[in-house]
C-alpha positions as CSV (number, residue, x, y, z in Angstrom):
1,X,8.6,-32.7,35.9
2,X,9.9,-33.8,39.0
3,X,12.1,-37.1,39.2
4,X,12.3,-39.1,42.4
5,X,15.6,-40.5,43.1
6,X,16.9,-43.3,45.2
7,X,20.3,-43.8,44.0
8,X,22.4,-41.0,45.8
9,X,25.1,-42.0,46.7
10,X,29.0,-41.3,46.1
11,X,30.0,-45.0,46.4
12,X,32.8,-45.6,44.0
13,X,32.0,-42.6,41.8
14,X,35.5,-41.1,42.1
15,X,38.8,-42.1,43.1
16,X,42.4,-40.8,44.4
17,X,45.1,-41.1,42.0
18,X,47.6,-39.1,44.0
19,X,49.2,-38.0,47.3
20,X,52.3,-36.0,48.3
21,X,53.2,-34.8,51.9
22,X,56.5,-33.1,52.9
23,X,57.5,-33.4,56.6
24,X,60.8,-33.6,58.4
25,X,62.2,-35.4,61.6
26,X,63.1,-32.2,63.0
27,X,59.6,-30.3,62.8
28,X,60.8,-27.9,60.2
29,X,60.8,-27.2,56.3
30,X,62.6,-24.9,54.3
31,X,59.8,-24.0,52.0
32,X,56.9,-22.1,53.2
33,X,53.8,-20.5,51.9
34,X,52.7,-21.2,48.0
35,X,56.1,-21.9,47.3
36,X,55.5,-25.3,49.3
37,X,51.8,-25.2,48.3
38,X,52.9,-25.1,44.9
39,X,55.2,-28.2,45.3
40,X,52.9,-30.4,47.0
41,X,50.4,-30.1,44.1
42,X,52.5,-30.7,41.5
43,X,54.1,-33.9,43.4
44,X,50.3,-35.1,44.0
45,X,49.9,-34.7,40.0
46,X,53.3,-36.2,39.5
47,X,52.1,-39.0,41.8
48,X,49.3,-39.6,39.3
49,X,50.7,-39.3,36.3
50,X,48.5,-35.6,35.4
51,X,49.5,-32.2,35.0
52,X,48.3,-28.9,36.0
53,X,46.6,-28.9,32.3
54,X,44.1,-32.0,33.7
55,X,42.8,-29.2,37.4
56,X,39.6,-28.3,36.6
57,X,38.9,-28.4,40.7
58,X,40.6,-26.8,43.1
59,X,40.5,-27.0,47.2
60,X,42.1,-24.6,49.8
61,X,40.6,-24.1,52.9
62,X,41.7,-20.2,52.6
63,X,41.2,-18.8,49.3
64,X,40.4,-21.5,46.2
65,X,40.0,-18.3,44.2
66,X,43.4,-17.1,44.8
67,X,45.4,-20.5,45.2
68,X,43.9,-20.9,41.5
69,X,44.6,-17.7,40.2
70,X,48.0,-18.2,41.4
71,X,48.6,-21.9,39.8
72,X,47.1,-20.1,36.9
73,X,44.4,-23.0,36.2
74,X,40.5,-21.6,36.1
75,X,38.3,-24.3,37.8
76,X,35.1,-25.4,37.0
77,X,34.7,-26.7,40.4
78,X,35.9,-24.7,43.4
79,X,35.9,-25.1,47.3
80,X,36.8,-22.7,50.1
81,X,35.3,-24.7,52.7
82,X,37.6,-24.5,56.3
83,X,36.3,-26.3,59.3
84,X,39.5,-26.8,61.0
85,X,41.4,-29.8,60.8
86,X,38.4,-31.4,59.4
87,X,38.4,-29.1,56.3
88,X,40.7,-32.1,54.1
89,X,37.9,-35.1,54.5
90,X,35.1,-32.2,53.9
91,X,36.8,-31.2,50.6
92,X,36.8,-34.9,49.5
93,X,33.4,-35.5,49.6
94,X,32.6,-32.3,48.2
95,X,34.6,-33.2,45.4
96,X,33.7,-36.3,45.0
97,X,29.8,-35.5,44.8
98,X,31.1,-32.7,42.2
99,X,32.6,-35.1,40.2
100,X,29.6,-37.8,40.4
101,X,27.1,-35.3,39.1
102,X,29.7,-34.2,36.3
103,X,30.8,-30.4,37.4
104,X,34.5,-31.8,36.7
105,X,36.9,-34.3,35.9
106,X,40.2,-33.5,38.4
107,X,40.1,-31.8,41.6
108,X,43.3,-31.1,43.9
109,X,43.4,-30.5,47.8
110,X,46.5,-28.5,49.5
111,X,46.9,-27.7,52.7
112,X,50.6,-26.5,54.0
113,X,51.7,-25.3,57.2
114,X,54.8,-23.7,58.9
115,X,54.4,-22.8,62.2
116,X,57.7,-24.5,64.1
117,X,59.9,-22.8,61.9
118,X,58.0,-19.6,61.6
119,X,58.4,-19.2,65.6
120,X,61.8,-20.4,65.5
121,X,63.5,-18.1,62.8
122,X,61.2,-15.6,64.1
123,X,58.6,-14.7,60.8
124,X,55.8,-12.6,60.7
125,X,52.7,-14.2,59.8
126,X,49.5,-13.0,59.2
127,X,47.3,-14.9,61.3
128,X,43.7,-14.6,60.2
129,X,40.7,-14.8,62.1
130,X,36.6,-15.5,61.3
131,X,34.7,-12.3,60.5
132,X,31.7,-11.4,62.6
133,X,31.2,-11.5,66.8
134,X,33.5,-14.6,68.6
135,X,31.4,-15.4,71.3
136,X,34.2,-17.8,72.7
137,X,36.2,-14.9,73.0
138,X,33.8,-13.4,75.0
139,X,31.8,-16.1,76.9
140,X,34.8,-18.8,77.3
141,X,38.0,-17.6,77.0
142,X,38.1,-14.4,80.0
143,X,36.5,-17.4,82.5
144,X,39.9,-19.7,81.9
145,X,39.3,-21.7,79.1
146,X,43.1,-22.7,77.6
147,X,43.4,-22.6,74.4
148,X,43.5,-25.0,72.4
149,X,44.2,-28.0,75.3
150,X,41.0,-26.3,77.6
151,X,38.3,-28.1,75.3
152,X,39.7,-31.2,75.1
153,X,40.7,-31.6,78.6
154,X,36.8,-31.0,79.2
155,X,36.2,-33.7,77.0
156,X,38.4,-36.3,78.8
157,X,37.4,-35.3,82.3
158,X,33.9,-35.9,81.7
159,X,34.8,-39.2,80.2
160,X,36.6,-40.1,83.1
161,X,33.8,-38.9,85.3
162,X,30.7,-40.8,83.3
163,X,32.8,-43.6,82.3
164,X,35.9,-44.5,84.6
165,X,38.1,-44.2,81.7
166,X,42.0,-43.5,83.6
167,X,45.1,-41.4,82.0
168,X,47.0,-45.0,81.8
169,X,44.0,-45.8,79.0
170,X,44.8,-42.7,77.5
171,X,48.7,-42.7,77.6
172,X,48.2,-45.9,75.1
173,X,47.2,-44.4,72.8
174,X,50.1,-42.4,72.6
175,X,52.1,-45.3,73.3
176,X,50.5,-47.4,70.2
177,X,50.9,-44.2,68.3
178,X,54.4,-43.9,68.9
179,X,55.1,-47.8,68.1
180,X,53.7,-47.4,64.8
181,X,56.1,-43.8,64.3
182,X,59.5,-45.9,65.1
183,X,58.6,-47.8,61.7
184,X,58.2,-44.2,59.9
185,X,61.8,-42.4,59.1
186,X,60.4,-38.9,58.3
187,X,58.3,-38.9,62.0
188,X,59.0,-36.1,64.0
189,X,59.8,-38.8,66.8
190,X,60.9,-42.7,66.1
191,X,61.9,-43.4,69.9
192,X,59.5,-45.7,71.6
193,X,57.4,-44.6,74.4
194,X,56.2,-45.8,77.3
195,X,52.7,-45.4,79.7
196,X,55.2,-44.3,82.2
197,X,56.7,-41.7,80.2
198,X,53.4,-40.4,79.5
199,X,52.4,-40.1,82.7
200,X,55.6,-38.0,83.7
201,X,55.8,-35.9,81.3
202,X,54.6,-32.5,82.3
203,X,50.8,-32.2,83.0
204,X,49.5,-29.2,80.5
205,X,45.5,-29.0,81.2
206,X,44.4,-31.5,83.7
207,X,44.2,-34.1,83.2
208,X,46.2,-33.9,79.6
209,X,49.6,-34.6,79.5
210,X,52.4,-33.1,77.3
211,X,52.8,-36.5,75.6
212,X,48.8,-36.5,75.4
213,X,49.4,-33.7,73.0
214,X,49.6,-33.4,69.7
215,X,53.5,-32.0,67.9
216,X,53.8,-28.2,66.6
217,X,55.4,-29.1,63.1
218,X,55.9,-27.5,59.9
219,X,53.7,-29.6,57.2
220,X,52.2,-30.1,54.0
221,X,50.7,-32.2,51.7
222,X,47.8,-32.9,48.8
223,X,45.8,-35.4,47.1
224,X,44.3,-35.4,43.8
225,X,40.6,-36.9,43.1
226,X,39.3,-37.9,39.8
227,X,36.5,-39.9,37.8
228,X,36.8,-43.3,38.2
229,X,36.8,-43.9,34.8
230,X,39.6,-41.5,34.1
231,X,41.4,-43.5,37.4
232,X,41.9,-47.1,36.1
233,X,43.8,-45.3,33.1
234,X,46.5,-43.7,35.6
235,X,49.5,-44.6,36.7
236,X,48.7,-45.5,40.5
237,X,46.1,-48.1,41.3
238,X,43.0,-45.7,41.9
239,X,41.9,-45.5,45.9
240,X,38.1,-45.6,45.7
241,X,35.8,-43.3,47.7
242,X,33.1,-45.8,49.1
243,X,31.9,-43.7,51.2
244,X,31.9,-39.8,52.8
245,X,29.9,-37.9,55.2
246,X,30.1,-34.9,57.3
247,X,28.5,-33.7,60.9
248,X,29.0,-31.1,63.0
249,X,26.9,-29.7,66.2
250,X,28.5,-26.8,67.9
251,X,31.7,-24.6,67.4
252,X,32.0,-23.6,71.0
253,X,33.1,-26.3,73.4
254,X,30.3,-24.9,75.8
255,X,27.6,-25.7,73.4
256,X,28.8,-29.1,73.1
257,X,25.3,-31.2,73.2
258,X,27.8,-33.8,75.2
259,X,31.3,-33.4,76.0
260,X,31.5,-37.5,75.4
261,X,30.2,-37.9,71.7
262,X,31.2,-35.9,68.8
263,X,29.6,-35.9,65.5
264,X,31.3,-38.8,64.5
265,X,28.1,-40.5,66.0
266,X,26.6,-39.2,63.1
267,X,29.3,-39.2,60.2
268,X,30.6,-42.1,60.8
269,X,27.5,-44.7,60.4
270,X,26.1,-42.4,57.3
271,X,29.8,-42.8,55.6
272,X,29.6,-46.1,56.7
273,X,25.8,-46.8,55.1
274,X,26.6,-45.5,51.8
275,X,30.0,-47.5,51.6
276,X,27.9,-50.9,52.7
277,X,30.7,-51.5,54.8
278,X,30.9,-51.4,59.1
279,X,33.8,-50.5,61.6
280,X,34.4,-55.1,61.5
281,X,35.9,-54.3,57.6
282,X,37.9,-51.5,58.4
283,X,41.5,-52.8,58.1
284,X,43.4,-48.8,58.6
285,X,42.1,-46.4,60.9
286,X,43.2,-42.3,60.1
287,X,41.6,-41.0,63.1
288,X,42.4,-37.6,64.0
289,X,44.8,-37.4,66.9
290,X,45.1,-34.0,68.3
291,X,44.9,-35.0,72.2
292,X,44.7,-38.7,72.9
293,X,41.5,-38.5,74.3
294,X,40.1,-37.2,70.3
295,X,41.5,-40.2,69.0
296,X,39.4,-42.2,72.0
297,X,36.5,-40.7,71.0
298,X,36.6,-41.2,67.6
299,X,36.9,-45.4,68.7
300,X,33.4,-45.1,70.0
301,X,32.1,-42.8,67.4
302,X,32.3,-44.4,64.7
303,X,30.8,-47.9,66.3
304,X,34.5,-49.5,66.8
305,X,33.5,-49.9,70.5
306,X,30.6,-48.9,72.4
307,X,30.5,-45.8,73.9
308,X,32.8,-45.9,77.1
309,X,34.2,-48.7,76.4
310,X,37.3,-46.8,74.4
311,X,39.5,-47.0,77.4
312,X,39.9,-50.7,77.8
313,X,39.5,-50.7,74.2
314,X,43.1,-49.0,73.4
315,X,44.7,-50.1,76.9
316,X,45.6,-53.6,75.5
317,X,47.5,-52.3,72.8
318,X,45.5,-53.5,69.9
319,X,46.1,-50.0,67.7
320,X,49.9,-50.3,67.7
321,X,51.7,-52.6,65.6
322,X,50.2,-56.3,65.5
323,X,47.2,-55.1,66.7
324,X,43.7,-55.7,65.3
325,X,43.0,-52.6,64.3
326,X,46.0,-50.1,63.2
327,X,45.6,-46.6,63.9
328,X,47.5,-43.8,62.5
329,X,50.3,-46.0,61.3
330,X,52.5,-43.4,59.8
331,X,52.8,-42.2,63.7
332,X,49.8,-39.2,63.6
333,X,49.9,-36.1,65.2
334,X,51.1,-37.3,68.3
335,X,54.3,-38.2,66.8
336,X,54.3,-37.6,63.1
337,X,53.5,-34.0,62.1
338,X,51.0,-31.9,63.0
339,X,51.5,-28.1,61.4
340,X,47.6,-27.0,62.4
341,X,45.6,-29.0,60.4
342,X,45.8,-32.4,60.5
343,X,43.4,-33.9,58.1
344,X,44.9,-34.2,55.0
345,X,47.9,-36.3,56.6
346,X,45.2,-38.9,57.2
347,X,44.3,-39.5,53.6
348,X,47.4,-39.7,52.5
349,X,48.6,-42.4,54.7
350,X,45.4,-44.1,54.1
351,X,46.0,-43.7,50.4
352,X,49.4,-45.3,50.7
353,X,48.3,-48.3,52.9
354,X,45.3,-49.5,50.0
355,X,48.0,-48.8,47.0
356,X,50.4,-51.5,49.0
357,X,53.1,-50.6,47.2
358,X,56.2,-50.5,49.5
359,X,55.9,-46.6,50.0
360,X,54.7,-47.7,54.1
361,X,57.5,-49.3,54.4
362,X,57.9,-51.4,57.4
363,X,54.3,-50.4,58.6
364,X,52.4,-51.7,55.8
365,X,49.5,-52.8,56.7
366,X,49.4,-56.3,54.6
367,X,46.8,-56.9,52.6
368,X,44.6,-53.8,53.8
369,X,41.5,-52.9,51.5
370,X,39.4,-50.7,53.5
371,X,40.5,-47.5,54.8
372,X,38.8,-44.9,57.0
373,X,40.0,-41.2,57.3
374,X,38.1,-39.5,60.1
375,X,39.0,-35.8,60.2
376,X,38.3,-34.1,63.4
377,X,37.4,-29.9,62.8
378,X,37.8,-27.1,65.6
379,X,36.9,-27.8,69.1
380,X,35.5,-31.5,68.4
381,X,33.3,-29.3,66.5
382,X,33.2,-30.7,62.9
383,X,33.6,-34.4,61.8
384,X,34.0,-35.8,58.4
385,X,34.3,-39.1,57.6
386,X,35.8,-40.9,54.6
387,X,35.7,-44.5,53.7
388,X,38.0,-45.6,51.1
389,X,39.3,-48.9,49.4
390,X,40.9,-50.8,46.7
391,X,39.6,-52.1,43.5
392,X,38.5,-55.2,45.0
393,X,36.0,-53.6,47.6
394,X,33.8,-52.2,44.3
């Protein structure tokens, strides 16, 4: 017999009970590989007050199979899923819609990422690419398309074209970005920055400037997810998942349905809807920053402005410090770390700005409850969207 239901949702079914990262002021680590894999899961348990013995889920946006095999744990749950920087926020839900219908109990995520200090100590890395025919290789790429700047600088020229939007609007959100990364000792760069200093810096893919870019860092980090139940018994105050969803329309920047909304237009409101919360509640914003113009998007996306209005939106300064709504407060990719991947950086600071426990430092957000980590996959190609708060938001 068939049984209709109308109670799907994830809305506080599972929470995060721990976070590590690992990230240096100057760009590089000294572990790589599983080695620093390895140590982020085990701080992310530490962090929670479990042990390896508690993983019945596993994430890696490689191989699950093999970073199991290699922990030596044997899942009940498991999740290979990679769609870029995105790949973090997709795992979450995943997990926590695992976890709601009862396939497990404790689920990790790792990412980790070396690629400043495998260029500058000259390693060889195996880079590895999707199986099957590339048709940007073939249909993009040999017409000019720059890699990975091209796309976005695409996406900001048509915004400046359908929407006025100028490359001072931009350059604040850099500038806010940086503000919040002079309150963050382990960020790749604390110095403040100015519009100006945007603008000169040198121009990479027009109309994208070096300082519209995101870093090339080494980087890792992990969270750990579990049964809201088994949270309130741990030693961190549980970060709740309210809400999750995913969206994504094209991988090639040419198929793009339009180079101005991303499918944030679609993640964001249905994350939103199950968390019965909107963008006016949001107290922390983790929006993926790869270029300043994804973070710009993501402002209209996900209903914080109207569409085209993200320019004036970020040019008075209200992301940075003081502002009404913080964005990327441990400094983002712009200025904190950015080893590839971004995503899972998001949802760690988020995690630390709900717990309110001193570990933000000077950029604690006071008194935040609602959290959003927006992860941004590929060429604007995949967007997942996570909604997260405190106890007091259930």
């Amino acid at each position: 017999m068939l049984v209709s239901r109308t109670d799907r949702t994830l809305r506080g079914a599972a929470a995060i009970v721990g976070v590590a990262d690992d990230v240096s002021p100057t760009g590089e680590l000294e572990r790589t590989g599983r080695e620093l894999e390895v140590a982020m899961i085990l701080a992310a348990l530490d962090d929670a007050g479990l042990t390896l013995a508690d993983v019945d889920g596993v994430c890696h946006a490689e191989s699950s199979m093999g970073f199991a095999e290699y922990l030596g744990v044997h899942p009940r749950f498991t999740d290979s899923t990679m769609t870029g920087g995105s790949s973090f926020e997709v795992h979450l839900e995943h997990a926590a819609a695992a976890i709601a219908a009862g396939l497990c109990d404790v689920v990790v995520s790792v990412y980790a990422s070396t690629p400043r200090s495998d260029r500058t100590q000259k390693r060889s890395v195996n880079r590895r690419f999707p199986a099957g025919p590339n048709p940007m290789a073939e249909w993009e790429m040999p017409y000019g398309l720059r890699m990975p700047m091209g796309p976005y600088a695409l996406a900001a020229s048509r915004h400046m074209h359908e929407f006025g939007t100028t490359s001072e609007q931009l350059a604040q959100i850099a500038v806010s970005t940086r503000a919040w990364a002079t309150m963050n000792p382990r960020a790749r760069y604390q110095t403040p920055l100015t519009i100006e200093e945007v603008l000169a810096s040198p121009l990479q893919t027009s109309p994208l400037h070096l300082l519209d870019c995101c870093l090339v860092t080494d980087g890792a980090g992990a969270f750990v997810l579990t049964s809201a139940e088994r949270a309130r018994t741990l030693r961190r105050p549980p970060v709740y998942v309210l809400g999750a969803a995913t969206c994504h329309d094209h991988m090639m920047i040419s198929q793009m349905p339009d180079l101005t909304t991303t499918p944030g237009a679609v993640s964001g409101p249905n994350a939103f809807a199950m968390a019965g919360v909107g963008p006016a509640d949001v107290d922390v914003l983790m929006g993926y920053d790869s270029f300043t113009i994804t973070a710009l998007l993501h402002l209209e996306d996900l209903g914080f402005c109207a569409k085209g209005e993200g320019g004036p939106f970020a040019a008075d300064g209200r992301l940075g410090p003081g502002g009404s709504l913080p964005m990327n407060t441990n400094g983002g990719g712009l200025s904190y770390t950015h080893p590839g991947m971004y995503g899972m950086f998001l949802i760690v600071e988020a995690v630390r700005q709900l717990r309110g426990d001193g570990s933000c430092g000077d950029r604690q957000v006071e008194g935040a409850e609602v959290a959003v980590a927006h992860g941004s996959g590929m060429v604007l190609s995949c967007m997942s969207t996570a909604v997260l708060g405190t106890e007091g938001t259930l």
